[in-house]
NUTIZA-404244 format. One record per residue (C-alpha): x, y, z. Coordinates in Angstrom, 2 decimals. Layout:
<pts>
{u = X v = Y w = Z} $
...
</pts>
This chain:
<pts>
{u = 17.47 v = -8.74 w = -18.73} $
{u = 18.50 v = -10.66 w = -15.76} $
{u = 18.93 v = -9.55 w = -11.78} $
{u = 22.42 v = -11.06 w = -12.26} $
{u = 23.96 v = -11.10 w = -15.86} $
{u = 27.58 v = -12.98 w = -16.14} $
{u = 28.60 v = -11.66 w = -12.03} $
{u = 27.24 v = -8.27 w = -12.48} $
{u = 24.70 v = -7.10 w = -10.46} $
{u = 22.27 v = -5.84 w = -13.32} $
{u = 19.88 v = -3.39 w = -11.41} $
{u = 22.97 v = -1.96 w = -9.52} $
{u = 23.44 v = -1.02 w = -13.01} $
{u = 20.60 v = 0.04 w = -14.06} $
{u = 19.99 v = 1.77 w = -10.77} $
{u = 22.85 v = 3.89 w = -11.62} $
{u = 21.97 v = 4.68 w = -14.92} $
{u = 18.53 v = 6.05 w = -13.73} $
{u = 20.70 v = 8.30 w = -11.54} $
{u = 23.02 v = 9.33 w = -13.82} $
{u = 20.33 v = 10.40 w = -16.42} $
{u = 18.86 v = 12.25 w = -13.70} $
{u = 21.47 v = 14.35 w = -12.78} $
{u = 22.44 v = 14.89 w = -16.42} $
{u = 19.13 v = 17.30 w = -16.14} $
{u = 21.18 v = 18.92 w = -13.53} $
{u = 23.68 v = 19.91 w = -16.56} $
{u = 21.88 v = 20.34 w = -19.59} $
{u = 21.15 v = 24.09 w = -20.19} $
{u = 22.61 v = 25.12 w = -17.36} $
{u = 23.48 v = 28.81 w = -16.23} $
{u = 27.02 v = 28.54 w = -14.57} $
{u = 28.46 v = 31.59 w = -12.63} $
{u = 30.73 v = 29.34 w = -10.57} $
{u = 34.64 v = 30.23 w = -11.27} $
{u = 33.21 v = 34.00 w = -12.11} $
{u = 34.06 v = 36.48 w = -8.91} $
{u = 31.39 v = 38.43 w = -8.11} $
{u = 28.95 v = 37.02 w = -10.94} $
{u = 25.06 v = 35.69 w = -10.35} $
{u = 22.23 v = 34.57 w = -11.97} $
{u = 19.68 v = 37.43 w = -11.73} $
{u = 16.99 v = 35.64 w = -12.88} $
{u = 17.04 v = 32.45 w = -10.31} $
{u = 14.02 v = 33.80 w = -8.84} $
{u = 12.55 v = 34.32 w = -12.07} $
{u = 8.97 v = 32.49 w = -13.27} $
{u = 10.80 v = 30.77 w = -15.64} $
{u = 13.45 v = 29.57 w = -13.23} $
{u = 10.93 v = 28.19 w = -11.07} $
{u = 9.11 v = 26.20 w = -13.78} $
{u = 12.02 v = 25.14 w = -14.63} $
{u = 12.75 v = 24.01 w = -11.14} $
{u = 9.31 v = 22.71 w = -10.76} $
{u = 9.94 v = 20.67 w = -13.74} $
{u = 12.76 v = 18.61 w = -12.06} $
{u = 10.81 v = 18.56 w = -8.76} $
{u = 7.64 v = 16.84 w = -10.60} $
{u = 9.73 v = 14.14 w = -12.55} $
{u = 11.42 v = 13.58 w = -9.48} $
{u = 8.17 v = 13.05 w = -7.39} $
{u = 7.13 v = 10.17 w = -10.40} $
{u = 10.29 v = 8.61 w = -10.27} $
{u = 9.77 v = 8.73 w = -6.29} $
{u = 6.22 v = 6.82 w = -6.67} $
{u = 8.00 v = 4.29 w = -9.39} $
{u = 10.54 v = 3.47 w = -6.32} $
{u = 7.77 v = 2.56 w = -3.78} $
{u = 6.22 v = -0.20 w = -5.86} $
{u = 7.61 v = -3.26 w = -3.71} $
{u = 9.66 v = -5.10 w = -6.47} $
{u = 12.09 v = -1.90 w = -6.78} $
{u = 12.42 v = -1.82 w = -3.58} $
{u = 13.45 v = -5.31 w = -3.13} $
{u = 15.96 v = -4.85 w = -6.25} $
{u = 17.21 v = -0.94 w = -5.13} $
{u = 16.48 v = 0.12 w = -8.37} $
{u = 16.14 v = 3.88 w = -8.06} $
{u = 17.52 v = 4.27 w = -4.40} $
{u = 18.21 v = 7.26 w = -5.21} $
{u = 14.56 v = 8.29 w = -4.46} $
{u = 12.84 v = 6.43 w = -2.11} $
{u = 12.99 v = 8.76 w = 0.64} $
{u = 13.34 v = 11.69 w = -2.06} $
{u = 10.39 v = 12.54 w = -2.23} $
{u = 9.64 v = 15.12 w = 0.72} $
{u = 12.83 v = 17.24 w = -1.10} $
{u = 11.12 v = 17.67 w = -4.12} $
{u = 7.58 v = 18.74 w = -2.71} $
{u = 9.27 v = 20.92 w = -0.35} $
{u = 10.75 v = 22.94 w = -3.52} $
{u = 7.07 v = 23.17 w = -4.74} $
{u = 5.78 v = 24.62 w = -1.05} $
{u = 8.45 v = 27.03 w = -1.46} $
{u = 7.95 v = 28.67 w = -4.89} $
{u = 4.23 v = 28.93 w = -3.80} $
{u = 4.91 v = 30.49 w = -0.89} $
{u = 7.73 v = 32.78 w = -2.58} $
{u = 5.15 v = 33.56 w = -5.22} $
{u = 2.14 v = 34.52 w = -3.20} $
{u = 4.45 v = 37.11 w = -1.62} $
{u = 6.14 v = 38.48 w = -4.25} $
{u = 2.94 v = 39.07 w = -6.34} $
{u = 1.02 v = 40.34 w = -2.82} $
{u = 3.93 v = 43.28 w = -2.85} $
{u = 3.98 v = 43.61 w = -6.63} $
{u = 0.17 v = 43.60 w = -7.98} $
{u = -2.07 v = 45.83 w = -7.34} $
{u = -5.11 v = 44.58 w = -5.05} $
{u = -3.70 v = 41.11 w = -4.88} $
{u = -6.09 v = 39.85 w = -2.49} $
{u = -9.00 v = 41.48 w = -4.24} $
{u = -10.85 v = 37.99 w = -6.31} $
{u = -7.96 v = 36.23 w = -4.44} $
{u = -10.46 v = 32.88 w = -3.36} $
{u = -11.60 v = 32.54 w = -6.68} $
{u = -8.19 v = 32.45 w = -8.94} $
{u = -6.05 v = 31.57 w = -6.57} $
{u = -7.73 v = 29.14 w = -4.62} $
{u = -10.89 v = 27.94 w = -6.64} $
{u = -9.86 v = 28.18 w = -9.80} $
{u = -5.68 v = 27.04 w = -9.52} $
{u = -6.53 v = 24.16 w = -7.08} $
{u = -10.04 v = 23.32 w = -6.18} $
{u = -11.42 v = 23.07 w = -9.97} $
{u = -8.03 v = 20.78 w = -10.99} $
{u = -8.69 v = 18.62 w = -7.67} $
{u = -12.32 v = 18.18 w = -8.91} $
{u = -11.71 v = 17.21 w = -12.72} $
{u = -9.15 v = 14.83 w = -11.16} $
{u = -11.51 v = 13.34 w = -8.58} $
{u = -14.33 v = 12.79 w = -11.72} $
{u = -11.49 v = 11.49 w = -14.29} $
{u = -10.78 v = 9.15 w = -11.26} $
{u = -13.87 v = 8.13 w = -10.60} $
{u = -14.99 v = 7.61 w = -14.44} $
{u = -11.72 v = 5.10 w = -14.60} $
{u = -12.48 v = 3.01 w = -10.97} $
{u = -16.13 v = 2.85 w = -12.98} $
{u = -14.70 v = 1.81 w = -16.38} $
{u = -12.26 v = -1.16 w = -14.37} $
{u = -15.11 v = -1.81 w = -11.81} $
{u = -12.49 v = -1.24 w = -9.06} $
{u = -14.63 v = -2.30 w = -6.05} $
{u = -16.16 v = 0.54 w = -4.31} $
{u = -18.70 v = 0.72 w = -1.30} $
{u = -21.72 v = 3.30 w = -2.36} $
{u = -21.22 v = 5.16 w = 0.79} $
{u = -17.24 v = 5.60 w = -0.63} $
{u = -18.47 v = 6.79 w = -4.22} $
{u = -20.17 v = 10.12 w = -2.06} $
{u = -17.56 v = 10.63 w = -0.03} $
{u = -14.93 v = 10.07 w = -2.57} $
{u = -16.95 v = 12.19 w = -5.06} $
{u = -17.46 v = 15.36 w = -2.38} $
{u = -14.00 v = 14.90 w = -1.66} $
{u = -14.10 v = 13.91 w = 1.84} $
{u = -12.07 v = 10.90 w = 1.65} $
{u = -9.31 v = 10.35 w = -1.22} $
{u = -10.67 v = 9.33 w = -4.54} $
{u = -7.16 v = 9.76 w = -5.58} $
{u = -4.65 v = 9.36 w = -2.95} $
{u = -1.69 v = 11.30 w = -4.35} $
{u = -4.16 v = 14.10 w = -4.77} $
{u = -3.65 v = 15.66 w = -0.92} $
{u = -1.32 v = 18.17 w = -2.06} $
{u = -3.66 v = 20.77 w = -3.55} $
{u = -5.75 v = 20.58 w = -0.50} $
{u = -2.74 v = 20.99 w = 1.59} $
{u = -2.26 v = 23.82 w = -0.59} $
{u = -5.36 v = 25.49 w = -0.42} $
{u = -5.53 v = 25.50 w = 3.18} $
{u = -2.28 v = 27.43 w = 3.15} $
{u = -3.81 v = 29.73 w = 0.26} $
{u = -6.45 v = 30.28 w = 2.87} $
{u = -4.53 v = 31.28 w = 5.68} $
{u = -2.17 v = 33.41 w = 3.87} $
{u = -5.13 v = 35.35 w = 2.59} $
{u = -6.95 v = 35.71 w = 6.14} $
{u = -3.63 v = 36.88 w = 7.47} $
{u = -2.79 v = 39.19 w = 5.05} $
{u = -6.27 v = 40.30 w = 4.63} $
{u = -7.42 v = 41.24 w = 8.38} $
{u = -4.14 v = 40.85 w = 10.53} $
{u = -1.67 v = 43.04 w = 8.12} $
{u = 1.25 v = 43.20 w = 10.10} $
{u = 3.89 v = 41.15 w = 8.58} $
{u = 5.57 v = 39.45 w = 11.75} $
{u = 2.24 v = 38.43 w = 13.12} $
{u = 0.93 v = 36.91 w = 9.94} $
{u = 4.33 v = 35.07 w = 9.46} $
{u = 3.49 v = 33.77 w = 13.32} $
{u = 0.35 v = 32.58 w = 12.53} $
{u = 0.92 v = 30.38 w = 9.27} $
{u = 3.86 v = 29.04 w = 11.12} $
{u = 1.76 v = 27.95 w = 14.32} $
{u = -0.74 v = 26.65 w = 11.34} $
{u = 2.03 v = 24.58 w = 9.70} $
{u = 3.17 v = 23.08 w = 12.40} $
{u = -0.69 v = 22.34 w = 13.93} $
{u = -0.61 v = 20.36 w = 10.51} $
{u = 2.49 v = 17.89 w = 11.67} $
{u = 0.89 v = 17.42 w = 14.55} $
{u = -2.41 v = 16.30 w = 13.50} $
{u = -1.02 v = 14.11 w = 10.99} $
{u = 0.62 v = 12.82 w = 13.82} $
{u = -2.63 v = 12.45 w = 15.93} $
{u = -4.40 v = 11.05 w = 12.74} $
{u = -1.88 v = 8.28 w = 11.87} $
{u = -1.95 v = 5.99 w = 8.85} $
{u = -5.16 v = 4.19 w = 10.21} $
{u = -8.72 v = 4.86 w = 11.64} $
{u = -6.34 v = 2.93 w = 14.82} $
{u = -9.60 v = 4.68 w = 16.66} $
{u = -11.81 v = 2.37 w = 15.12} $
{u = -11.43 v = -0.99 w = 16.80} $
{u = -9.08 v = -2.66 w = 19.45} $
{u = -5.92 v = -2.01 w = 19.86} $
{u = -3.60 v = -2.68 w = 17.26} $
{u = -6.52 v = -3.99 w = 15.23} $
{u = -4.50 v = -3.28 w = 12.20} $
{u = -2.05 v = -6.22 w = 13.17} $
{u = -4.39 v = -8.58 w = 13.35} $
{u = -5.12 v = -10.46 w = 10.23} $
{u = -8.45 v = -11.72 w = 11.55} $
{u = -9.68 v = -8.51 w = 12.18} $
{u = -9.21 v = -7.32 w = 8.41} $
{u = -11.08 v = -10.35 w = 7.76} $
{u = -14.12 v = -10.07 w = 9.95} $
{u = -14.79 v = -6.66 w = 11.01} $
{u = -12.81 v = -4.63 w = 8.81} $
{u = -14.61 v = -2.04 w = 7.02} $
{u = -13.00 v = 0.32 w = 3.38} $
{u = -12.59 v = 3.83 w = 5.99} $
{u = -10.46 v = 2.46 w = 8.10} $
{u = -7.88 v = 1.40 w = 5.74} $
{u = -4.87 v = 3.63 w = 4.94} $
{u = -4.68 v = 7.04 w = 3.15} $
{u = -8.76 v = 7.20 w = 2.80} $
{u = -9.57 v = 10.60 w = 5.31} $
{u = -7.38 v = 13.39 w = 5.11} $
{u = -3.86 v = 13.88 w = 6.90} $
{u = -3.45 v = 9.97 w = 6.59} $
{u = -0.01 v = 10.17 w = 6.35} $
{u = 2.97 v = 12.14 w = 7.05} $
{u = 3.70 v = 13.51 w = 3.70} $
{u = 0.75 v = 15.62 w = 3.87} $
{u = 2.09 v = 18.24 w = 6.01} $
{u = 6.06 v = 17.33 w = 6.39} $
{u = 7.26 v = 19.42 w = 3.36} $
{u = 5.01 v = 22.23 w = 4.62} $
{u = 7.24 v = 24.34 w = 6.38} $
{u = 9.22 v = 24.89 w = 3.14} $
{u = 6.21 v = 26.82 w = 2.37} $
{u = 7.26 v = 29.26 w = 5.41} $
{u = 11.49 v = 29.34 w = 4.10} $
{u = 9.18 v = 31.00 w = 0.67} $
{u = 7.24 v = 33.63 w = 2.22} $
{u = 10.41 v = 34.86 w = 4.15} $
{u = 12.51 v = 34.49 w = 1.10} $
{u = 10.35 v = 36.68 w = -0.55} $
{u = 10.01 v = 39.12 w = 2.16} $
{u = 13.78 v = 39.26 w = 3.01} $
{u = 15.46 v = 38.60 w = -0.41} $
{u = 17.37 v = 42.00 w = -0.94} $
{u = 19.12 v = 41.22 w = 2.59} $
{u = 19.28 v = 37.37 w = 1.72} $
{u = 20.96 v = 37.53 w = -1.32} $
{u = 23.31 v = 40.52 w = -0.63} $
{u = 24.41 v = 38.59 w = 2.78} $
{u = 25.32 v = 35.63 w = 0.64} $
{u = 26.71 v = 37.78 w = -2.53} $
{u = 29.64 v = 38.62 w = -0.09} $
{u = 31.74 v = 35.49 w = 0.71} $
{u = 29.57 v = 33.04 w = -1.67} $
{u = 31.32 v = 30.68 w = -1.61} $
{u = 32.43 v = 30.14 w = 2.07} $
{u = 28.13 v = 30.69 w = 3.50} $
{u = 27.32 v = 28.40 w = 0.77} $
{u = 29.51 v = 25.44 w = 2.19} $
{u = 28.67 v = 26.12 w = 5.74} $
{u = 24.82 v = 26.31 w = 4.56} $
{u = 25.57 v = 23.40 w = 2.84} $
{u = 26.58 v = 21.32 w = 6.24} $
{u = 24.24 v = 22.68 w = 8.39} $
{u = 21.32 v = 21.06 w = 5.87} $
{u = 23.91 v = 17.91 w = 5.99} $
{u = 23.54 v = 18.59 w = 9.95} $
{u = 20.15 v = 18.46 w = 10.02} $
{u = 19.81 v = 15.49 w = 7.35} $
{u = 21.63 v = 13.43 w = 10.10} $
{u = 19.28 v = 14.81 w = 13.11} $
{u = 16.19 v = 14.01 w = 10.31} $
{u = 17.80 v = 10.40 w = 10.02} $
{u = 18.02 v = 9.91 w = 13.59} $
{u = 14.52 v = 10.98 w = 14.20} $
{u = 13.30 v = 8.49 w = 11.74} $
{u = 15.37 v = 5.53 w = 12.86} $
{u = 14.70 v = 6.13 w = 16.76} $
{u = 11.76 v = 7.21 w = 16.56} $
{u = 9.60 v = 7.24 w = 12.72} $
{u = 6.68 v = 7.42 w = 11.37} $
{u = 5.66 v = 3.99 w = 11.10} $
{u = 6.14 v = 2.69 w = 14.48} $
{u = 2.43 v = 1.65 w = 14.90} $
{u = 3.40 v = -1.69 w = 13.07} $
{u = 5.45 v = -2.65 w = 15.88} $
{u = 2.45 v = -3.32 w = 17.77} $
{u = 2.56 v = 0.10 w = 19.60} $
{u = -0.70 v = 1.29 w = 19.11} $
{u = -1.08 v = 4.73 w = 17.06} $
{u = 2.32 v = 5.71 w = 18.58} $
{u = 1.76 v = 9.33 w = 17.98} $
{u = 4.42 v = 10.67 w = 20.26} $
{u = 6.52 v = 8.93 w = 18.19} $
{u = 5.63 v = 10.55 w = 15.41} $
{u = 5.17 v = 13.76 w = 16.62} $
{u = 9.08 v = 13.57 w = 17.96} $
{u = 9.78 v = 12.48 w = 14.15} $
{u = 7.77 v = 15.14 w = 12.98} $
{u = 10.01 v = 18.18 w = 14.75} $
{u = 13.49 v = 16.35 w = 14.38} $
{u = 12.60 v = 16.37 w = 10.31} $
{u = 11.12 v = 20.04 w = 10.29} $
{u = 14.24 v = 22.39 w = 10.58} $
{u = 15.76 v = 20.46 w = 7.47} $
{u = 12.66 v = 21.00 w = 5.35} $
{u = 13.06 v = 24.55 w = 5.81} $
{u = 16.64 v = 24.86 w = 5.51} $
{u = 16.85 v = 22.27 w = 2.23} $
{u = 15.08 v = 24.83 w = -0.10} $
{u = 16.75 v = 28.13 w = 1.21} $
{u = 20.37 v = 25.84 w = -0.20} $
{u = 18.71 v = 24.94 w = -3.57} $
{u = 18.09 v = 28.82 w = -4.04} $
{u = 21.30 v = 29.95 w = -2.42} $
{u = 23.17 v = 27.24 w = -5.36} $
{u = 20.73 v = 28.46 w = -7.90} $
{u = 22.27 v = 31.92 w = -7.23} $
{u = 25.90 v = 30.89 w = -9.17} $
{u = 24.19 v = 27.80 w = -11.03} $
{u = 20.44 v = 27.27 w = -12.40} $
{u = 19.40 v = 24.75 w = -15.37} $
{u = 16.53 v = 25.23 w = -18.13} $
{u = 15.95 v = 22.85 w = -21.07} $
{u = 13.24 v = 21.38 w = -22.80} $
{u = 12.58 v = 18.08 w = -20.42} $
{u = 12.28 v = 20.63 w = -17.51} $
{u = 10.55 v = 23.38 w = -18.78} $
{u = 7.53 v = 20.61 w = -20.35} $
{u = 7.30 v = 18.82 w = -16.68} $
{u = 7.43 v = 22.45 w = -15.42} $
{u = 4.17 v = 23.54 w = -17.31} $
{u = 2.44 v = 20.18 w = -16.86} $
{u = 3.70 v = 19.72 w = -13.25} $
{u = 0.34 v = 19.52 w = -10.96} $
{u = -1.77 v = 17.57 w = -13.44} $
{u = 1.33 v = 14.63 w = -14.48} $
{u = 1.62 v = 14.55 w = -10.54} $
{u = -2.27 v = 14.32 w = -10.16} $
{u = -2.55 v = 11.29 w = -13.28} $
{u = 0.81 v = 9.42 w = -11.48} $
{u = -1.48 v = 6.80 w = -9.51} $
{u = -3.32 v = 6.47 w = -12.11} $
{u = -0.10 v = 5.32 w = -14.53} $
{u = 1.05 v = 3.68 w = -11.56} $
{u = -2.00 v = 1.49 w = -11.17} $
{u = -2.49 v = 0.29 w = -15.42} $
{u = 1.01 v = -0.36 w = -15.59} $
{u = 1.03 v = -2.95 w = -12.81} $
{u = -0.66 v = -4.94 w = -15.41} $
{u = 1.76 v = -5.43 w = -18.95} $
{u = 0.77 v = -7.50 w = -21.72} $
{u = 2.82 v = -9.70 w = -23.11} $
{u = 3.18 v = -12.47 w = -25.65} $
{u = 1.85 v = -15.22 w = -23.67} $
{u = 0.31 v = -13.97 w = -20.57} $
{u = -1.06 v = -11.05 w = -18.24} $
{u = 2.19 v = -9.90 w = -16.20} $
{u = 1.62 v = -7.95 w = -12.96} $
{u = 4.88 v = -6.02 w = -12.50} $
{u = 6.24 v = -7.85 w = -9.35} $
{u = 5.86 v = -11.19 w = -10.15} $
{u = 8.53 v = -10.61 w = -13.50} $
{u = 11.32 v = -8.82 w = -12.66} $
{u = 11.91 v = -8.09 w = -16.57} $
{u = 9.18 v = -5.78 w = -16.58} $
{u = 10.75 v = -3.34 w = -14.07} $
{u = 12.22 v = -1.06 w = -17.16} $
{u = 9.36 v = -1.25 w = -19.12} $
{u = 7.12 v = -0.43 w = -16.09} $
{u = 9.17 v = 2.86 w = -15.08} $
{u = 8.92 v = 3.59 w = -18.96} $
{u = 5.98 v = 2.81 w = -19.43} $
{u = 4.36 v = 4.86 w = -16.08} $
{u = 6.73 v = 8.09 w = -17.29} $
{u = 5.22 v = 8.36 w = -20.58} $
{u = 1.69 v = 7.66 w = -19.30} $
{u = 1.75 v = 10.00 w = -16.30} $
{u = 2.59 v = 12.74 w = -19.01} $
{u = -0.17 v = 11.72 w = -21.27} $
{u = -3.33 v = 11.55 w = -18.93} $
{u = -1.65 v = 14.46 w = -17.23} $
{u = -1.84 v = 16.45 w = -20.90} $
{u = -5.54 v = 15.16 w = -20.95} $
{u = -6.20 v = 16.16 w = -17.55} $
{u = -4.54 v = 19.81 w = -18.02} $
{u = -6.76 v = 20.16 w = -21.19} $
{u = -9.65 v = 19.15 w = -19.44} $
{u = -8.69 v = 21.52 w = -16.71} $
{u = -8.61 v = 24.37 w = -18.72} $
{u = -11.30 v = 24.23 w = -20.41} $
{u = -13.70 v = 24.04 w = -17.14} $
{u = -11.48 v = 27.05 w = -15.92} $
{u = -12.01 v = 29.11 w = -18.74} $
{u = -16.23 v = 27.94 w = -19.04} $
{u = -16.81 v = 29.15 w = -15.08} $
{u = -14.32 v = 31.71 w = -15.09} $
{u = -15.25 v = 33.31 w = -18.53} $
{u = -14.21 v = 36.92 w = -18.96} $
{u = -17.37 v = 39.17 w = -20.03} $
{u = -17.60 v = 39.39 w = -23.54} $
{u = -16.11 v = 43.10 w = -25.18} $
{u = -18.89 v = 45.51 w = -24.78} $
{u = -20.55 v = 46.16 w = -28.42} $
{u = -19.75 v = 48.95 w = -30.24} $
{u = -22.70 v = 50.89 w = -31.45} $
{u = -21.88 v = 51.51 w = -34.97} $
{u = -24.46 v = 54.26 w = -35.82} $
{u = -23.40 v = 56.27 w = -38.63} $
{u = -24.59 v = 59.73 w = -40.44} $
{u = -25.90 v = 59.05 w = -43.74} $
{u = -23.45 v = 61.67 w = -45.53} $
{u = -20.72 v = 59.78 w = -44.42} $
{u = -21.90 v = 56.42 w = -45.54} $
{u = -22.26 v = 58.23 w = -48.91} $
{u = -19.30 v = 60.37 w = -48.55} $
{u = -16.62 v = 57.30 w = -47.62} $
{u = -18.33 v = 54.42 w = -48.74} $
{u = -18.13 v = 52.93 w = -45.00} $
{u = -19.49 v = 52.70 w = -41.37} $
{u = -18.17 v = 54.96 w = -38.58} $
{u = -17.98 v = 54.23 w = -34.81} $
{u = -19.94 v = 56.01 w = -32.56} $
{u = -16.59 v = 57.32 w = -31.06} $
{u = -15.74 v = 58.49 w = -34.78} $
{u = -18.10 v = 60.26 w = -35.59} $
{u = -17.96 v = 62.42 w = -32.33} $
{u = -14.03 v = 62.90 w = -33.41} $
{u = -15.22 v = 64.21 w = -36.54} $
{u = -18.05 v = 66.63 w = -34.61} $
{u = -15.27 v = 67.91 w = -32.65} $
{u = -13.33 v = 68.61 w = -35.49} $
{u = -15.71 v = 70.13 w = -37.81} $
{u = -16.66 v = 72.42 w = -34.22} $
{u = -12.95 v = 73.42 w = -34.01} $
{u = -12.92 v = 74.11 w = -37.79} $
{u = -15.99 v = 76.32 w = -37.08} $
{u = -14.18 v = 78.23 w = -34.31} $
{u = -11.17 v = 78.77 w = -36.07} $
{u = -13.15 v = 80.51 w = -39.66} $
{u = -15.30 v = 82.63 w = -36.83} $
{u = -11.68 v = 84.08 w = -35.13} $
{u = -10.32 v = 84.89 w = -38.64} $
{u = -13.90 v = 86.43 w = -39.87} $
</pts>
């Protein structure tokens, strides 16, 4: 396969494809209430409607990785998403904020053993295994790693695995929403407060930057001798915590959740009447806000340290509020659609289930499949544009694979630290005239059924005598 084959641009091609077979996901086993006055899907808040949804989100997010590695960018294979990939986490934010709510009104003493399954045992024991499995594979491939890094890396301090930041992002949200709702009470004010802490998160990943640009002179990170002489492995990028945008970005879609859930009768009987007029004008106001989001990036962005302007965090701060009303708007449209028109088939529904721990393994895919074997030599993708298919392939499949190992794995740790108490044991003393009498045991709780019943028996001769 060729970049050009007879004319035609052959990764515009393929490019497309990719696309096409992506939004063919969007059809298969779909629910369709479109064309049906006055018709909805009650179930698109459903569990199942959100794994479903989570499904697409997490294959989108690998694909998303895939398009980063330089050589796809240089082609444009799989445009489509480069800059996806805030959408798709922001869909995860919001079905975890949606779902803390919606079981905090539904269950019983939600918050009671809250820290440990919610929080320890749904994201602190996965981010763990992950950080060991890591750890055991940099070993295995002697990736080079200072001894100070292995300790911090292994307590979790700095990023063993660097697409592994959302489950902390995750838990500090867990956190708050459980301090808020377990001291503060009142709705409005706890909605204040984990707003005020999502958007304290934009801003220090503004203040924090890409870079320890703290570390050394200014713009130390431009300077090629520097990274020669005096660079050392924490200063690179994505090693502490909040190096990057992405950490806290798709956060606020977390917030659109929790007032989905709290507001959802008035939500969805505000959009039940004239559907299909607030969907359209919901529908441009996100395409409003898209444009402001693009405009922030191009004027401003993210990235503007590597134009020699130091840390730049104004900059990014600016960014960081021109991209935060579409991130909370984006996820309230997907649900508003998903109202007349949700999908569920097998490809979503199996990403769904395995969603966290394919996401967690991605790097790791990412990182063996840079190196292909083939007939007659060691290929890094990059260097032989032929590999491209074969590497998305090949990083799809294996993402899924470690990310089955990993959610085994998972599990069982889960299940050895949270272990439910065994049954009590049933004392199974018996009288010896019914062992003789039936020819087997009775319970303890039998036999006093039987008492009681010979008693009333008893009763009953001594009424008639």
């Amino acid at each position: 396969m060729a970049g050009v084959m007879g004319g035609i641009d052959g990764w515009f091609i393929a490019d497309k494809i990719v696309a096409y077979l992506f939004i063919v996901l969007f059809i298969w086993g779909a629910s369709n209430k479109f064309g049906r006055r006055d018709e909805f899907n009650e179930d698109f808040t459903s569990l199942a409607a959100m794994k479903s949804l989570q499904g697409f989100a997490a294959l989108g997010v690998i694909l998303h990785h895939i398009s980063q590695e330089y050589f796809f960018q240089e082609e444009g294979v799989l445009s489509l998403f480069v800059n996806a990939g805030a959408y798709f986490v922001a869909l995860f934010f919001f079905c975890s904020g949606y779902g803390l709510l919606k079981s905090y009104d539904t269950k019983k003493d939600y918050l009671k053993g809250f820290i440990g399954k919610r929080v320890v045992k749904a994201l602190v024991i996965p981010f763990y295994v992950n950080v060991i499995l890591y750890g055991i594979m940099m070993f295995l491939v002697k990736w080079p790693v200072e001894p100070l890094q292995w300790v911090t890396n292994f307590l979790g301090i700095t990023m063993m695995n660097r697409f592994a930041w959302f489950p902390i992002i995750l838990v500090l949200l867990y956190l708050v929403f459980y301090l808020c709702f377990r001291f503060i009470k009142n709705r409005p004010a706890c909605f204040i407060v984990i707003g005020l802490f999502i958007i304290s998160l934009g801003i220090i990943t503004s203040v924090v930057g890409h870079v320890a640009w703290w570390a050394g002179p200014d713009n130390w990170w431009m300077d090629d001798n520097f990274w020669e002489t005096d660079f050392k492995w924490w200063m690179d990028e994505q090693i502490f915590w909040f190096n990057g945008e992405w950490w806290s970005n798709s956060a606020p879609a977390f917030m659109t959740g929790l007032l989905f859930a709290n507001y959802e009768k008035q939500i969805v009987a505000f959009f039940k009447k004239k559907y299909v007029l607030k969907l359209h004008i919901l529908a441009v106001i996100t395409l409003a806000l898209g444009l402001l989001n693009n405009y922030g990036q191009s004027a401003f962005g993210y990235w503007t340290e590597w134009e020699g302007k130091g840390p730049a965090i104004g900059d990014k701060i600016v960014t960081y509020f021109m991209q935060i009303p579409l991130l909370f708007v984006f996820p309230l449209l997907v649900f508003v659609l998903m109202m007349k028109y949700h999908v569920s088939n097998p490809v979503t529904r199996f990403f769904g289930k395995y969603s966290l721990h394919t996401y967690l393994m991605n790097l790791a895919a990412i990182t063996f499949c840079r190196f292909l074997e083939v007939p007659d030599a060691l290929v890094m993708v990059g260097d032989v544009k032929n590999n491209l298919f074969l590497f998305a392939i090949a990083v799809i499949i294996l993402s899924v694979l470690l990310g089955m190992l990993e959610y085994k794995i998972t599990t069982a740790v889960q299940n050895l630290i949270f272990r439910k108490p065994a049954p009590a044991v049933v004392d199974t003393y018996v009288r010896p005239s019914l062992l003789e009498e039936n020819g087997e045991h009775a319970t303890k709780t039998g036999l006093a059924a039987e008492l009681k019943a010979e008693e009333k028996a008893a009763e009953k001769a001594e009424a008639k005598a």
